[in-house]
SEKETOR-921985 format. One line per 2 residues: number of its first residue (from 1); their letters; for each residue x, y, z of C-alpha. Coordinates in steps of 0.1 Angstrom, whole numbers, plus 2048, in hexadecimal, padded with zeros to 3 digits. Example, Ala and Ser with C-alpha at 12.3 -4.5 7.8 and 13.67 -1.06 7.14 Angstrom:
2
1> as> 87B 7D3 84E  889 7F5 847
END
This chain:
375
1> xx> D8E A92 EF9  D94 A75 EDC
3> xx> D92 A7B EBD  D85 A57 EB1
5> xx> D64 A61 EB3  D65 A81 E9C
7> xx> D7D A6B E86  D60 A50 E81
9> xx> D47 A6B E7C  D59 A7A E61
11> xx> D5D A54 E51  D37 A4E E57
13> xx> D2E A6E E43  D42 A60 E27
15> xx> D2A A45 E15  D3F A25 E09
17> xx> D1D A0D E02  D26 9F3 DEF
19> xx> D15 9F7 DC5  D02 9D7 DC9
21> xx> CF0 9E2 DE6  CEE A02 DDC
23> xx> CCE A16 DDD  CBE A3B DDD
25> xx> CC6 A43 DFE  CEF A32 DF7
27> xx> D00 A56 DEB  D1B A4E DCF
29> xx> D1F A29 DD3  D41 A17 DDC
31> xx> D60 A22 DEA  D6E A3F DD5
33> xx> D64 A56 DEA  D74 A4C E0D
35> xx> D94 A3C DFB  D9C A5F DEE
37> xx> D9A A6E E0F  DB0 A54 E21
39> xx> DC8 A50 E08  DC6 A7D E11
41> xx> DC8 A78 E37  DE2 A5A E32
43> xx> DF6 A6F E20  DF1 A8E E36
45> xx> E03 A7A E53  E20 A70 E3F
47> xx> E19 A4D E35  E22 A40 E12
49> xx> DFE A3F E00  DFC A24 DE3
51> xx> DD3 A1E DD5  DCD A02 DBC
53> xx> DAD 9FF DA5  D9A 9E2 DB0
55> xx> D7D 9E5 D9F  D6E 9FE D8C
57> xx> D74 A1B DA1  D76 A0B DC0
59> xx> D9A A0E DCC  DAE 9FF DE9
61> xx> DC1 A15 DFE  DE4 A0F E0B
63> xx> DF4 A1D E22  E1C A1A E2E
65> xx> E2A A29 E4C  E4E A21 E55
67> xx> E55 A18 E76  E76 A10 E8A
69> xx> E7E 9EF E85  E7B 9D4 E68
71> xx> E5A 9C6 E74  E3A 9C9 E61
73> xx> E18 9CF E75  DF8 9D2 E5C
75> xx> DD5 9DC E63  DBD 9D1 E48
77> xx> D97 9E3 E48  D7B 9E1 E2E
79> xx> D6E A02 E23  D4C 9F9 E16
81> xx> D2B 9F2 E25  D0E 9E4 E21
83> xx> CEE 9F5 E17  CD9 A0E E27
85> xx> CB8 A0A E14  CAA 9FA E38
87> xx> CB6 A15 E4F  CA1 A26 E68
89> xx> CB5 A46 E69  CCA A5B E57
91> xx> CE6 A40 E4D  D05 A5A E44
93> xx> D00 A75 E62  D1E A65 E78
95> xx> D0C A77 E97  D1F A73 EB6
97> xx> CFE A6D ED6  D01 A59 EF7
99> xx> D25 A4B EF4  D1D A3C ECE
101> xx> D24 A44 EAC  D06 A40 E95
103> xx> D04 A36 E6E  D0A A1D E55
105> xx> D30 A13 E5B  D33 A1C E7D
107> xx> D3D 9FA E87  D42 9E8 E65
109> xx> D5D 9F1 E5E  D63 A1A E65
111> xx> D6B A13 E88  D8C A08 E89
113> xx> D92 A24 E69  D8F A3C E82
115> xx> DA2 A31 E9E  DBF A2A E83
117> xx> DB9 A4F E77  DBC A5B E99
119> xx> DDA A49 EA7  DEB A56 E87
121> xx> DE2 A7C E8C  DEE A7A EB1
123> xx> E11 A65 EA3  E13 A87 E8D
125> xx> E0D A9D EA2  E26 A8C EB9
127> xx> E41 A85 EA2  E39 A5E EAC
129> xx> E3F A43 E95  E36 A1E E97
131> xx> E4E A06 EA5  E49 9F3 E88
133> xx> E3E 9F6 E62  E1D 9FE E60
135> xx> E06 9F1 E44  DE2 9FE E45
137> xx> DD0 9EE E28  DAD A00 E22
139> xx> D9A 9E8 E0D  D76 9E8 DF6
141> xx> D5F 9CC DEE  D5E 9B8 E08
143> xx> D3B 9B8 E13  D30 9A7 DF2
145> xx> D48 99C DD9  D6B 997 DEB
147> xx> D83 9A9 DD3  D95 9C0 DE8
149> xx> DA7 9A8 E05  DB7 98E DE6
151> xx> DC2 9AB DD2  DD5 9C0 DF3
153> xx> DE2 99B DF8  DEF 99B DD9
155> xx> DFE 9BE DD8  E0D 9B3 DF8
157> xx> E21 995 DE6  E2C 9B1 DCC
159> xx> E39 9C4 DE0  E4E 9A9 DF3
161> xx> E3D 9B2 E13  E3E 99A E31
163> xx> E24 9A3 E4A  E2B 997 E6E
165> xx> E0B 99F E7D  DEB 9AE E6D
167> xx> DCB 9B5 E7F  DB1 9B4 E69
169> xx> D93 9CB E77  D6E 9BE E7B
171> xx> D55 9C8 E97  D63 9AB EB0
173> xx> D5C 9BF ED3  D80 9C1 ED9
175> xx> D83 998 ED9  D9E 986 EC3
177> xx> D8D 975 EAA  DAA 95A E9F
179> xx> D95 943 E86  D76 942 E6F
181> xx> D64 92E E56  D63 932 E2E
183> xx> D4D 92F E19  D44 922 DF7
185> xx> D23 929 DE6  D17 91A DC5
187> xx> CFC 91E DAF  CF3 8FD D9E
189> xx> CDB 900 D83  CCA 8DD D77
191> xx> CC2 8D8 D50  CA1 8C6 D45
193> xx> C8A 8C9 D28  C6E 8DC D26
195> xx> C49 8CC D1A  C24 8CD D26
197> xx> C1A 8C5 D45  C00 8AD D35
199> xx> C19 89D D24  C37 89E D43
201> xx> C47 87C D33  C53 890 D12
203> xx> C69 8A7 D29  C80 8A6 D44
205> xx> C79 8B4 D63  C92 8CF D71
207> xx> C84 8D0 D97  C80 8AA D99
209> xx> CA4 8A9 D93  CAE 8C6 DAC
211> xx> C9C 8B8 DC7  CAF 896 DC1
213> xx> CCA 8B2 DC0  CBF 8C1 DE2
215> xx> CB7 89F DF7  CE1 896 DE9
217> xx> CEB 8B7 DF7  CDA 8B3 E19
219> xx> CE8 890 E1E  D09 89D E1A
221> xx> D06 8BA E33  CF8 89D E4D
223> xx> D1C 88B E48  D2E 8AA E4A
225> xx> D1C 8AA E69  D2F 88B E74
227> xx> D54 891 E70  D66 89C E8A
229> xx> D67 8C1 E90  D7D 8D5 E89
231> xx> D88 8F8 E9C  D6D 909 E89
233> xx> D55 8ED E91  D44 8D8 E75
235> xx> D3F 8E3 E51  D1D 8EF E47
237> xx> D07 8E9 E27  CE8 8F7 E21
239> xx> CD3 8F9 DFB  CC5 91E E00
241> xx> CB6 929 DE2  CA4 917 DCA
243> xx> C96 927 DA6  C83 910 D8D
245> xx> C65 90F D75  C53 926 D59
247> xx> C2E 91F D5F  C16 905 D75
249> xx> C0E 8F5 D52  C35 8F0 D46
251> xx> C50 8D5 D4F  C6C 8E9 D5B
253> xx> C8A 8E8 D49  C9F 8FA D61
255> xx> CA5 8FB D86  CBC 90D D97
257> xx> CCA 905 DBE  CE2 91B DCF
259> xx> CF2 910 DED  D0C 91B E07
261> xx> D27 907 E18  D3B 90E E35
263> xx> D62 906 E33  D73 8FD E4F
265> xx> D98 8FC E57  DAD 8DF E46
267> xx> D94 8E3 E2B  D9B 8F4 E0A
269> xx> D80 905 DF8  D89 8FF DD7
271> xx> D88 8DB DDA  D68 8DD DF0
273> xx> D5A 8F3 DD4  D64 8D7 DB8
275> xx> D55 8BA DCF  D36 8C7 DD1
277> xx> D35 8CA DAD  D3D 8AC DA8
279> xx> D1E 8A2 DC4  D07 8B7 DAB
281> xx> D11 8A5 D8E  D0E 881 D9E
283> xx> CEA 889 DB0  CD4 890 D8F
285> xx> CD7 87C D6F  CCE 89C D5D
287> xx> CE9 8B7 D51  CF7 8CE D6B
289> xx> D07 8F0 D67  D1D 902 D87
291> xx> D1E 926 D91  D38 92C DA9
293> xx> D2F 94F DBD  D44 94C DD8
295> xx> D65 933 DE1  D77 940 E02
297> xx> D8E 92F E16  D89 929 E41
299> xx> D9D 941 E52  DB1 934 E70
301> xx> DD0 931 E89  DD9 924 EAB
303> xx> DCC 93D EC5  DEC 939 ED8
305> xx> DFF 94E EC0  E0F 96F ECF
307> xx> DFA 989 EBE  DDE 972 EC6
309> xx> DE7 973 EF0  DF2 998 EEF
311> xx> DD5 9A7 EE0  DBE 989 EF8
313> xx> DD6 99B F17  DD2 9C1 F0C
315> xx> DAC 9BB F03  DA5 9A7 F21
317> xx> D8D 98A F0D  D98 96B F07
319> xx> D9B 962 EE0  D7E 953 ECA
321> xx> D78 945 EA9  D58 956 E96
323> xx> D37 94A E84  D3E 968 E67
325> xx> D56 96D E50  D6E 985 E48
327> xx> D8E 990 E33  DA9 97C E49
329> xx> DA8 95E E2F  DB3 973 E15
331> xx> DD5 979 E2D  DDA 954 E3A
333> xx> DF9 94D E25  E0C 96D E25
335> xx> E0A 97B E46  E19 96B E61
337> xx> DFD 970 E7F  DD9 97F E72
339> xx> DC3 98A E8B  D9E 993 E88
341> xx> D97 9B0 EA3  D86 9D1 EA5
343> xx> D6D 9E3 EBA  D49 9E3 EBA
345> xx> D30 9C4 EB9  D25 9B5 E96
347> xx> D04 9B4 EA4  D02 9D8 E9A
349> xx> D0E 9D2 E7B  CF6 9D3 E55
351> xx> CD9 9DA E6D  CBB 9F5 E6C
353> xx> CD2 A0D E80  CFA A08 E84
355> xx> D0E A18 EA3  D2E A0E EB7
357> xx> D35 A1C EDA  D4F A34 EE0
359> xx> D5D A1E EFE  D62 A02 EE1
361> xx> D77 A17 ECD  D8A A24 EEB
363> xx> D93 9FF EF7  D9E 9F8 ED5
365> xx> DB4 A15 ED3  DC4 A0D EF0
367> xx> DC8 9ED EE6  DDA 9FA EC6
369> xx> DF0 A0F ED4  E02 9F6 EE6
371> xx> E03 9E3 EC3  E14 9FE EB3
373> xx> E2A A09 ED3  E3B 9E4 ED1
375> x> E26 9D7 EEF
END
Protein backbone atom coordinates (compact mmCIF):
# COMPACT_ATOMS: atom_id res chain seq x y z
CA UNK A 1 0.00 0.00 0.00
CA UNK A 2 1.48 3.81 -0.60
CA UNK A 3 2.71 5.58 1.77
CA UNK A 4 1.66 9.13 0.39
CA UNK A 5 -1.34 9.11 2.15
CA UNK A 6 0.08 8.52 5.80
CA UNK A 7 2.94 10.85 4.67
CA UNK A 8 0.32 13.88 4.06
CA UNK A 9 -1.51 12.93 7.20
CA UNK A 10 1.41 13.33 9.23
CA UNK A 11 2.09 16.90 7.28
CA UNK A 12 -1.62 17.83 7.84
CA UNK A 13 -1.30 17.20 11.74
CA UNK A 14 1.59 19.52 11.65
CA UNK A 15 -0.13 23.24 11.70
CA UNK A 16 1.97 25.82 9.36
CA UNK A 17 -0.96 28.76 9.26
CA UNK A 18 0.39 31.63 8.18
CA UNK A 19 0.62 34.59 11.64
CA UNK A 20 -1.57 37.00 9.75
CA UNK A 21 -4.30 34.71 9.42
CA UNK A 22 -3.75 33.26 12.46
CA UNK A 23 -6.45 32.55 14.89
CA UNK A 24 -7.54 30.41 18.15
CA UNK A 25 -8.15 27.39 16.47
CA UNK A 26 -4.34 28.03 14.24
CA UNK A 27 -1.95 25.98 16.94
CA UNK A 28 1.61 27.74 17.06
CA UNK A 29 1.47 29.89 14.00
CA UNK A 30 3.97 29.73 10.97
CA UNK A 31 6.22 27.26 9.78
CA UNK A 32 8.70 26.36 12.61
CA UNK A 33 7.06 23.58 13.37
CA UNK A 34 7.00 21.44 9.98
CA UNK A 35 10.44 23.04 8.84
CA UNK A 36 12.10 21.30 11.71
CA UNK A 37 10.61 18.07 10.99
CA UNK A 38 11.59 18.10 7.26
CA UNK A 39 14.78 19.50 7.63
CA UNK A 40 14.68 15.79 10.30
CA UNK A 41 13.24 13.58 7.62
CA UNK A 42 15.43 15.31 4.86
CA UNK A 43 18.25 14.60 6.72
CA UNK A 44 17.13 11.01 7.81
CA UNK A 45 17.33 10.03 3.98
CA UNK A 46 20.75 11.33 3.44
CA UNK A 47 20.15 14.66 1.81
CA UNK A 48 22.28 17.72 2.60
CA UNK A 49 19.89 19.89 4.93
CA UNK A 50 20.64 23.76 4.78
CA UNK A 51 17.52 26.14 6.69
CA UNK A 52 17.72 29.92 6.28
CA UNK A 53 15.82 32.45 8.66
CA UNK A 54 13.32 34.15 6.60
CA UNK A 55 11.44 35.84 8.83
CA UNK A 56 11.18 35.86 12.32
CA UNK A 57 11.04 32.19 12.97
CA UNK A 58 9.82 31.18 9.87
CA UNK A 59 12.60 29.23 8.09
CA UNK A 60 12.95 27.80 4.58
CA UNK A 61 14.08 24.47 4.18
CA UNK A 62 16.61 23.07 1.76
CA UNK A 63 17.18 20.13 0.83
CA UNK A 64 20.28 18.60 -1.60
CA UNK A 65 20.42 15.13 -2.77
CA UNK A 66 23.21 14.22 -5.16
CA UNK A 67 22.29 12.42 -8.06
CA UNK A 68 24.38 10.80 -11.04
CA UNK A 69 25.00 13.19 -13.39
CA UNK A 70 25.71 17.09 -13.41
CA UNK A 71 22.03 18.07 -13.97
CA UNK A 72 20.02 19.94 -11.46
CA UNK A 73 16.10 19.01 -11.07
CA UNK A 74 14.35 21.25 -8.20
CA UNK A 75 11.03 21.00 -6.60
CA UNK A 76 9.86 24.23 -4.97
CA UNK A 77 6.63 23.87 -2.35
CA UNK A 78 5.16 26.51 0.09
CA UNK A 79 4.79 25.22 3.62
CA UNK A 80 2.17 27.58 4.90
CA UNK A 81 -1.49 27.91 4.69
CA UNK A 82 -4.09 29.84 5.01
CA UNK A 83 -6.38 30.16 7.97
CA UNK A 84 -8.65 27.86 9.50
CA UNK A 85 -10.92 30.16 11.57
CA UNK A 86 -13.83 29.21 8.77
CA UNK A 87 -13.41 25.48 8.87
CA UNK A 88 -16.26 23.15 9.37
CA UNK A 89 -14.17 20.38 10.88
CA UNK A 90 -11.35 19.61 12.70
CA UNK A 91 -8.63 21.49 10.35
CA UNK A 92 -5.22 19.49 11.72
CA UNK A 93 -6.66 15.68 12.00
CA UNK A 94 -5.05 14.62 8.46
CA UNK A 95 -7.85 11.71 8.51
CA UNK A 96 -7.49 9.44 5.72
CA UNK A 97 -11.82 8.44 4.56
CA UNK A 98 -13.18 7.53 1.08
CA UNK A 99 -9.91 7.77 -1.14
CA UNK A 100 -9.19 11.60 0.43
CA UNK A 101 -7.06 13.23 2.77
CA UNK A 102 -8.77 15.74 4.96
CA UNK A 103 -7.43 19.17 6.64
CA UNK A 104 -6.07 22.46 6.06
CA UNK A 105 -3.03 21.77 3.67
CA UNK A 106 -4.07 18.79 2.24
CA UNK A 107 -3.89 20.19 -1.23
CA UNK A 108 -2.26 23.63 -0.67
CA UNK A 109 0.57 22.82 -0.57
CA UNK A 110 1.21 19.37 1.75
CA UNK A 111 0.46 17.29 -1.10
CA UNK A 112 3.24 17.12 -3.19
CA UNK A 113 5.41 17.28 0.56
CA UNK A 114 4.30 14.03 0.88
CA UNK A 115 4.71 12.38 -2.20
CA UNK A 116 8.46 14.02 -2.19
CA UNK A 117 8.72 12.34 1.39
CA UNK A 118 7.70 9.11 0.12
CA UNK A 119 9.61 8.77 -3.05
CA UNK A 120 12.63 9.62 -0.82
CA UNK A 121 12.04 6.83 1.95
CA UNK A 122 11.49 4.19 -0.91
CA UNK A 123 15.06 5.71 -2.83
CA UNK A 124 16.49 4.80 0.92
CA UNK A 125 15.22 2.02 1.47
CA UNK A 126 16.36 1.01 -2.04
CA UNK A 127 19.69 2.38 -2.18
CA UNK A 128 18.14 4.58 -5.28
CA UNK A 129 19.47 7.89 -6.04
CA UNK A 130 18.17 10.53 -8.45
CA UNK A 131 19.54 10.63 -11.90
CA UNK A 132 20.13 14.08 -11.35
CA UNK A 133 20.73 16.64 -8.48
CA UNK A 134 17.95 17.03 -6.59
CA UNK A 135 16.93 20.43 -5.08
CA UNK A 136 13.83 20.37 -2.87
CA UNK A 137 13.22 23.92 -1.64
CA UNK A 138 10.47 23.96 1.26
CA UNK A 139 9.45 27.48 1.44
CA UNK A 140 7.18 29.94 4.11
CA UNK A 141 5.19 32.98 3.43
CA UNK A 142 3.76 32.58 0.46
CA UNK A 143 0.14 32.70 1.07
CA UNK A 144 0.44 36.39 2.17
CA UNK A 145 3.50 38.28 2.03
CA UNK A 146 5.82 36.48 -0.61
CA UNK A 147 9.23 36.31 1.27
CA UNK A 148 10.15 32.90 0.98
CA UNK A 149 10.32 32.14 -3.08
CA UNK A 150 12.82 35.58 -3.69
CA UNK A 151 14.98 34.73 -0.85
CA UNK A 152 15.46 30.54 -1.91
CA UNK A 153 16.09 32.45 -5.40
CA UNK A 154 18.58 34.22 -4.04
CA UNK A 155 20.31 31.48 -1.94
CA UNK A 156 20.22 29.67 -5.19
CA UNK A 157 22.43 32.52 -6.96
CA UNK A 158 24.87 32.15 -3.82
CA UNK A 159 25.33 29.06 -4.12
CA UNK A 160 26.16 29.16 -7.93
CA UNK A 161 23.38 26.77 -8.54
CA UNK A 162 21.95 26.33 -12.15
CA UNK A 163 18.67 24.71 -12.08
CA UNK A 164 17.63 22.89 -15.35
CA UNK A 165 14.22 22.07 -14.52
CA UNK A 166 12.13 22.98 -11.35
CA UNK A 167 8.56 22.00 -10.73
CA UNK A 168 7.13 24.26 -8.59
CA UNK A 169 4.02 22.43 -6.67
CA UNK A 170 0.44 23.93 -6.58
CA UNK A 171 -2.95 22.03 -6.62
CA UNK A 172 -2.98 21.93 -10.70
CA UNK A 173 -4.92 18.35 -11.15
CA UNK A 174 -1.86 16.92 -12.66
CA UNK A 175 -2.01 19.63 -15.65
CA UNK A 176 1.21 21.74 -16.59
CA UNK A 177 0.58 25.03 -15.70
CA UNK A 178 3.32 26.94 -18.00
CA UNK A 179 2.32 30.71 -17.48
CA UNK A 180 0.44 33.16 -14.97
CA UNK A 181 -0.28 36.68 -14.32
CA UNK A 182 1.37 39.13 -11.63
CA UNK A 183 0.23 41.27 -9.75
CA UNK A 184 0.74 44.74 -8.29
CA UNK A 185 -1.45 46.23 -5.63
CA UNK A 186 -1.28 49.81 -4.25
CA UNK A 187 -2.74 51.68 -1.70
CA UNK A 188 -3.19 55.31 -2.80
CA UNK A 189 -4.15 57.58 -0.05
CA UNK A 190 -5.48 61.23 -1.25
CA UNK A 191 -4.68 64.37 0.99
CA UNK A 192 -7.31 67.16 1.54
CA UNK A 193 -8.17 69.56 4.31
CA UNK A 194 -10.40 69.06 6.82
CA UNK A 195 -13.39 71.91 7.72
CA UNK A 196 -17.19 71.94 8.31
CA UNK A 197 -19.46 70.58 6.33
CA UNK A 198 -21.42 74.02 6.46
CA UNK A 199 -18.56 75.61 5.37
CA UNK A 200 -17.21 72.77 2.55
CA UNK A 201 -15.36 75.76 0.58
CA UNK A 202 -12.68 76.28 3.50
CA UNK A 203 -11.50 72.70 2.98
CA UNK A 204 -10.53 70.31 0.51
CA UNK A 205 -12.39 67.38 -0.12
CA UNK A 206 -10.43 63.97 0.02
CA UNK A 207 -13.26 61.62 -1.62
CA UNK A 208 -14.11 64.29 -4.35
CA UNK A 209 -10.60 63.82 -5.37
CA UNK A 210 -10.48 59.86 -5.07
CA UNK A 211 -13.37 59.51 -7.09
CA UNK A 212 -11.72 61.75 -9.82
CA UNK A 213 -9.05 59.23 -8.77
CA UNK A 214 -11.33 56.09 -9.30
CA UNK A 215 -13.23 57.21 -12.73
CA UNK A 216 -9.01 57.75 -14.00
CA UNK A 217 -8.30 54.27 -12.84
CA UNK A 218 -11.34 52.68 -14.51
CA UNK A 219 -10.63 54.48 -17.87
CA UNK A 220 -7.35 53.00 -17.83
CA UNK A 221 -8.41 49.40 -17.18
CA UNK A 222 -11.05 49.93 -20.29
CA UNK A 223 -7.70 50.63 -22.55
CA UNK A 224 -5.91 47.95 -21.16
CA UNK A 225 -8.84 46.28 -22.31
CA UNK A 226 -7.95 47.18 -25.90
CA UNK A 227 -4.33 46.09 -26.53
CA UNK A 228 -3.74 43.14 -27.99
CA UNK A 229 -3.54 40.16 -25.72
CA UNK A 230 -1.07 38.75 -24.61
CA UNK A 231 -0.52 34.77 -23.67
CA UNK A 232 -1.96 35.54 -20.37
CA UNK A 233 -4.79 37.51 -21.97
CA UNK A 234 -5.34 41.27 -21.18
CA UNK A 235 -4.18 43.12 -18.06
CA UNK A 236 -6.66 43.77 -15.38
CA UNK A 237 -7.30 46.95 -13.14
CA UNK A 238 -9.78 47.10 -10.63
CA UNK A 239 -10.08 50.09 -7.52
CA UNK A 240 -11.17 47.48 -4.62
CA UNK A 241 -11.06 49.20 -1.49
CA UNK A 242 -11.88 52.51 -0.71
CA UNK A 243 -11.53 54.17 3.05
CA UNK A 244 -12.36 57.93 3.56
CA UNK A 245 -14.10 60.38 6.02
CA UNK A 246 -14.23 61.19 10.00
CA UNK A 247 -17.93 62.14 10.42
CA UNK A 248 -21.23 63.05 8.11
CA UNK A 249 -20.64 66.74 9.35
CA UNK A 250 -16.74 66.85 8.36
CA UNK A 251 -14.90 67.50 4.88
CA UNK A 252 -12.66 64.62 4.57
CA UNK A 253 -9.22 65.16 4.61
CA UNK A 254 -8.12 61.78 3.68
CA UNK A 255 -9.18 58.98 1.28
CA UNK A 256 -7.69 56.05 0.71
CA UNK A 257 -8.10 53.62 -2.64
CA UNK A 258 -6.44 50.35 -2.96
CA UNK A 259 -6.43 48.70 -6.15
CA UNK A 260 -5.09 45.47 -7.83
CA UNK A 261 -3.52 45.09 -11.25
CA UNK A 262 -2.87 42.14 -13.22
CA UNK A 263 0.58 41.82 -15.00
CA UNK A 264 0.86 40.21 -17.95
CA UNK A 265 3.90 38.75 -19.81
CA UNK A 266 6.19 41.37 -21.62
CA UNK A 267 5.11 43.64 -18.85
CA UNK A 268 7.28 44.48 -15.84
CA UNK A 269 5.80 45.22 -12.60
CA UNK A 270 7.94 47.65 -11.39
CA UNK A 271 7.41 49.95 -14.15
CA UNK A 272 3.60 49.13 -14.18
CA UNK A 273 3.71 49.77 -10.39
CA UNK A 274 5.55 53.38 -11.12
CA UNK A 275 2.95 54.25 -14.05
CA UNK A 276 0.15 53.92 -12.10
CA UNK A 277 1.64 56.19 -9.71
CA UNK A 278 2.31 58.47 -11.83
CA UNK A 279 -1.80 57.96 -13.07
CA UNK A 280 -2.58 58.76 -9.34
CA UNK A 281 -0.61 61.75 -9.16
CA UNK A 282 -1.89 63.23 -12.61
CA UNK A 283 -5.88 62.32 -11.87
CA UNK A 284 -6.36 64.67 -8.55
CA UNK A 285 -4.97 68.13 -8.21
CA UNK A 286 -4.63 67.36 -4.51
CA UNK A 287 -1.43 65.68 -2.83
CA UNK A 288 -1.07 62.00 -3.25
CA UNK A 289 0.85 59.53 -1.11
CA UNK A 290 1.60 55.51 -2.56
CA UNK A 291 1.62 52.42 -0.59
CA UNK A 292 3.04 49.64 -2.51
CA UNK A 293 1.71 46.14 -0.85
CA UNK A 294 2.49 43.98 -3.50
CA UNK A 295 4.80 44.29 -7.01
CA UNK A 296 5.10 40.67 -8.72
CA UNK A 297 6.18 39.94 -11.95
CA UNK A 298 3.89 37.49 -14.74
CA UNK A 299 5.17 34.21 -14.77
CA UNK A 300 5.55 32.58 -18.20
CA UNK A 301 7.32 30.35 -21.02
CA UNK A 302 6.54 28.65 -24.28
CA UNK A 303 4.54 25.47 -23.60
CA UNK A 304 6.57 23.70 -26.11
CA UNK A 305 9.51 23.43 -23.92
CA UNK A 306 10.67 19.73 -23.00
CA UNK A 307 9.73 19.64 -19.36
CA UNK A 308 6.60 21.37 -20.49
CA UNK A 309 5.66 18.21 -23.20
CA UNK A 310 7.03 15.40 -20.96
CA UNK A 311 5.20 16.18 -17.94
CA UNK A 312 1.86 17.10 -20.70
CA UNK A 313 2.84 13.20 -22.04
CA UNK A 314 3.35 11.45 -18.55
CA UNK A 315 0.23 13.36 -17.09
CA UNK A 316 -1.88 12.87 -20.10
CA UNK A 317 -3.47 16.81 -20.15
CA UNK A 318 -2.53 19.09 -22.36
CA UNK A 319 -0.65 22.31 -20.83
CA UNK A 320 -2.47 25.53 -19.51
CA UNK A 321 -1.77 28.94 -18.30
CA UNK A 322 -3.67 29.84 -14.84
CA UNK A 323 -6.01 32.72 -13.46
CA UNK A 324 -3.85 32.44 -9.79
CA UNK A 325 -0.66 33.11 -8.97
CA UNK A 326 2.03 31.36 -7.63
CA UNK A 327 5.86 31.26 -6.73
CA UNK A 328 7.17 30.49 -10.43
CA UNK A 329 7.93 34.34 -10.96
CA UNK A 330 10.24 34.36 -8.31
CA UNK A 331 12.36 31.51 -10.51
CA UNK A 332 11.90 33.01 -14.10
CA UNK A 333 15.51 34.18 -14.48
CA UNK A 334 17.57 31.50 -12.84
CA UNK A 335 16.04 28.37 -13.77
CA UNK A 336 16.14 27.22 -17.02
CA UNK A 337 12.43 25.60 -17.50
CA UNK A 338 9.82 26.33 -14.36
CA UNK A 339 6.93 24.35 -14.34
CA UNK A 340 3.75 24.88 -12.17
CA UNK A 341 2.27 21.27 -11.40
CA UNK A 342 0.94 19.18 -8.56
CA UNK A 343 -1.97 17.14 -7.61
CA UNK A 344 -5.18 18.04 -6.36
CA UNK A 345 -7.78 20.88 -7.64
CA UNK A 346 -7.36 24.58 -6.24
CA UNK A 347 -10.94 24.51 -5.95
CA UNK A 348 -10.33 22.73 -2.72
CA UNK A 349 -8.09 24.94 -1.73
CA UNK A 350 -8.58 28.00 1.50
CA UNK A 351 -12.14 26.62 1.59
CA UNK A 352 -14.58 25.53 4.70
CA UNK A 353 -13.07 22.01 4.33
CA UNK A 354 -9.73 21.12 2.36
CA UNK A 355 -9.00 17.41 0.94
CA UNK A 356 -7.12 15.88 -2.11
CA UNK A 357 -7.79 12.44 -3.49
CA UNK A 358 -5.52 9.70 -3.06
CA UNK A 359 -5.77 8.83 -6.91
CA UNK A 360 -4.31 12.64 -7.36
CA UNK A 361 -1.40 12.02 -5.37
CA UNK A 362 -0.77 8.61 -6.89
CA UNK A 363 -0.90 10.11 -10.63
CA UNK A 364 1.48 12.65 -9.52
CA UNK A 365 3.87 10.21 -8.08
CA UNK A 366 3.97 8.45 -10.97
CA UNK A 367 4.50 11.27 -12.80
CA UNK A 368 7.59 12.01 -10.61
CA UNK A 369 9.15 9.11 -10.75
CA UNK A 370 9.75 9.19 -14.16
CA UNK A 371 11.16 12.81 -13.57
CA UNK A 372 13.61 11.59 -11.24
CA UNK A 373 14.35 8.20 -13.17
CA UNK A 374 15.62 10.47 -16.30
CA UNK A 375 12.30 9.84 -18.24
Amino acid sequence: MSTIPFWLSRLVQIPSVSPAQAGPRAGVPGEAAIAHQLATWFANFGAQVHTEEVLPNRPNVYAILPGTSDRWLAVEVHTDTVGVEQMTGEPFNGEVREGRVYGRGAVDNKATLALVLALLEEMAQTGQRPTANLLIAATVDEEVGTAGAPAAAAWLQRQGLVIDQMIVAEPTLCTPIHGHKGVVRLAFTVQGKASHSSQPHLGENAIVGAAALINALQQEHERLQQLPASPLGNPMLTATLIEGGSGINVVPDACTVSIDRRVVAGEEAQGVAADLQALAESATPLPVVTNSLTVIDAFYQPPDTPLVRMLSEWSGYAPQVAPYGTNAWAYRNIVKECVVFGPGSIDQAHGAEEWVAVAELERAAGVYRRWLSGG
